[in-house]
ZAZA-641947 format. One record per residue: x, z negated, y negated of N, C-alpha, C in turn; residue in one letter. Coordinates in steps of 0.1 Angstrom, whole numbers, plus 5000, padded with zeros to 4 digits. Example, Ala and Ser with C-alpha at 12.3 -4.5 7.8 and 13.67 -1.06 7.14 Angstrom:
BEGIN
513249225057512349225045513249225033A 512849295022513749295011512949215000S 
% end
This chain:
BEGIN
230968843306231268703305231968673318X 232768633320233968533328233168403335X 233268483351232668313359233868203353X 233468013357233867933353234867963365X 236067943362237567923371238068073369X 237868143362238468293367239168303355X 240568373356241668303346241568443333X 241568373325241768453309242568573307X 242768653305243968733304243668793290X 244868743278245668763268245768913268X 245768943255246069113251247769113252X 247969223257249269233263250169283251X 251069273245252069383236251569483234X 251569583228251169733228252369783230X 252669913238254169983240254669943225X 253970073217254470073202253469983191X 254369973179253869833172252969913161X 251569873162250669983154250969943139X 250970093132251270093121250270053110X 248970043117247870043110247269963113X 246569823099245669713107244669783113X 243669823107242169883112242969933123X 243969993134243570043143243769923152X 245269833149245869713157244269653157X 243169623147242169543151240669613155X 241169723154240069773168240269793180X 241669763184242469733199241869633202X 242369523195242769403196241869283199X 240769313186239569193183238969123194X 238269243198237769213210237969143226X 239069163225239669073237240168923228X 240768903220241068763213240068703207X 238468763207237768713201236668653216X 236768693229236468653240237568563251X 238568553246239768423242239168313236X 238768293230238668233218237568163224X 236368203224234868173229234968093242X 235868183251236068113265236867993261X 237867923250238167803250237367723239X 236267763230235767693226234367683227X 233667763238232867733247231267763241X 232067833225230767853212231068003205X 230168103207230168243205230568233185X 229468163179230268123165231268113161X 232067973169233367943169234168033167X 234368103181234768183188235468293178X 234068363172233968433162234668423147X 234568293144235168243136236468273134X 237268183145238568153144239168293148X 238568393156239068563156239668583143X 238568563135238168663120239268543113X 239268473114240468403106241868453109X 242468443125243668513131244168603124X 242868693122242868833124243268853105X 242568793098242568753083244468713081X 244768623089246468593087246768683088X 246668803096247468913098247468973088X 246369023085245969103076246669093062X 246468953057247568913049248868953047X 249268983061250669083061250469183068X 249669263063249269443071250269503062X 250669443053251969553047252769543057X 253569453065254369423072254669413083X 253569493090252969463105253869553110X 254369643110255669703116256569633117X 256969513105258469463108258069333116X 256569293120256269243128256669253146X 257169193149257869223169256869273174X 255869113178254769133183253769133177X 252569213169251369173164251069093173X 250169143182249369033192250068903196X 251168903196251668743199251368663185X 251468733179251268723165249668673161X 248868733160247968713160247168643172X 247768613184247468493194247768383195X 248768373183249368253180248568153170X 248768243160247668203146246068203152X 246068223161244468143169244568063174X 245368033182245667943191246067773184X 246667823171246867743159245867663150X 244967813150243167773145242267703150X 242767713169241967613179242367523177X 243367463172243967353177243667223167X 243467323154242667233137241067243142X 240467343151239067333155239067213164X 239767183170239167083182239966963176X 240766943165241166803159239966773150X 239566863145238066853136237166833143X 237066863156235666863163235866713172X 237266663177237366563181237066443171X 237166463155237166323147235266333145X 234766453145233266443144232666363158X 233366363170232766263179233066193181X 234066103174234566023179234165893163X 233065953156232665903146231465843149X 
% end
C-alpha cells in the first residue's frame, strides 16, 4: 500500500503489444487494479471497475494487436469507469 502523498505510477506501454489477453491481464491487472483503489479509496470499488476495464478489452481480445496501446487502452476505459463511479457516488450524497 502507497503512503498518502506518494505519487501513483500507471502501467507503462509494454515494448511489444501482447498478442494474448490472459497474458496482457496477468501483466497488467494488478497494477490498474491498485490505481483504481488508490482513487477510489475502496478495495471493492477498486476491484470492480478493474474487472470492468479489463471486461471492455476483452471484448476486443480479437483485436488487441491492432490495438496501439492496450494499457492506455485499458487505463482509459477505467478512468472512464471512475468517472460514472464518482457521478453515482456524488448524486447518492448529495441526496
Amino acid at each position: 500500500m502507497q503512503a498518502k502523498g506518494d505519487l501513483i505510477r500507471f502501467p507503462e506501454a509494454a515494448d511489444a503489444v501482447p498478442s494474448d489477453f490472459a497474458a496482457f491481464f496477468a501483466e497488467e491487472h494488478r497494477g490498474l487494479y491498485k490505481a483504481l483503489y488508490c482513487v477510489t479509496g475502496n478495495r471493492e470499488d477498486g476491484k470492480d471497475l478493474s474487472q470492468d476495464a479489463s471486461l471492455k478489452l476483452w471484448e476486443r481480445c480479437g483485436e488487441i494487436d491492432q490495438i496501439e496501446d492496450p494499457t492506455g487502452y485499458v487505463s482509459r476505459m477505467a478512468l472512464n469507469g471512475f468517472r460514472v463511479w464518482l457521478d453515482d457516488h456524488t448524486l447518492l450524497v448529495d441526496r
